[in-house]
C-alpha positions in Angstrom: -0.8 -89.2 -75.8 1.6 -89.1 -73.3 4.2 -85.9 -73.1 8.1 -86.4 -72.9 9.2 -85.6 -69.5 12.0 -84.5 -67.8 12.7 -86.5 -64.3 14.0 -83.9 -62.0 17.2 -84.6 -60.1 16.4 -87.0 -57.1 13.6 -88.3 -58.6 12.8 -92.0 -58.1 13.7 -94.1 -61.3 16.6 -95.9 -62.8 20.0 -93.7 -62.4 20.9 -94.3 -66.2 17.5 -93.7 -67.7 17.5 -89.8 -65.7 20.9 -89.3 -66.1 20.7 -90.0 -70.2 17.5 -87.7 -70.2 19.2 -84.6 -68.2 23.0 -85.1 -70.3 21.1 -85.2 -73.6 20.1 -82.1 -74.1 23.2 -80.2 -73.0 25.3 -82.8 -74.8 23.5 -82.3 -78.3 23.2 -78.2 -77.6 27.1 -78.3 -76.8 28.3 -80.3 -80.2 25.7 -77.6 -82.0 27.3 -74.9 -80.3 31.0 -76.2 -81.5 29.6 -76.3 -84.8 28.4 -72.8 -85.4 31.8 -71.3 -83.1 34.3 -73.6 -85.3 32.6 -73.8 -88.5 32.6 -77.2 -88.9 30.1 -78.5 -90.4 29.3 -82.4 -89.2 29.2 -84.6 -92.1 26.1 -87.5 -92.4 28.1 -90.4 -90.3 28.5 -87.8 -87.2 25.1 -86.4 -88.0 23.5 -89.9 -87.1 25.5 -90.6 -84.4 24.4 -86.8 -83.0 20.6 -87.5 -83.6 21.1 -91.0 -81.8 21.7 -89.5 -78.6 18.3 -88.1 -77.9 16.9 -91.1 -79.5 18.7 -93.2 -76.9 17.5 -91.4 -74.0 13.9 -91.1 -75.3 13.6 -95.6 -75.7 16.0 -95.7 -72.4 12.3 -93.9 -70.7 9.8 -95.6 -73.0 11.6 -99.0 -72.5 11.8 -98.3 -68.8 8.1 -96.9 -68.6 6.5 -100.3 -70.4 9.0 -102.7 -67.9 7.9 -101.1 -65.2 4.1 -101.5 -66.2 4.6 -105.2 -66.9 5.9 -106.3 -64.0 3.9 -107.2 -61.0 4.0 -104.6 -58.4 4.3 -107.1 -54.7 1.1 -107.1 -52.8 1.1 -106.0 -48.8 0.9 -109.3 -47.8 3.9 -110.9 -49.3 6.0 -107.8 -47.8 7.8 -108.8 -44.5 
């Protein structure tokens, strides 16, 4: 099985699939942050739309992984 990785900055790969996976993280970490120095406790709607985010970002990489494994890479000869 394949492990969850992290593209580093610069890395080749759609700008939207690397940018969801690095903003994820510090996104979710920041909104549990507000919630333990606020004490506001998230109620079930913003819990969802909280776990969605890292949910989004993982598909954004599988989707992009099984595109990009489907489509038909251009042979040397057909390159000009």
């Amino acid at each position: 099985m394949q492990r969850f990785r992290v593209p580093a900055p610069g890395s080749k790969g759609s700008a939207g699939r690397v940018y969801a996976i690095q903003a994820s993280p510090g996104i979710v970490a920041a909104t549990i942050i507000g919630i333990f120095a606020f004490q506001a406790a998230p109620d079930a709607l913003q819990t969802v739309f909280i776990a969605l985010i890292p949910i989004g970002a993982v598909g954004l990489d599988l989707a992009t992984k099984q595109l990009s494994a489907t489509t038909p890479k251009p042979s040397r000869d057909t390159i000009s």
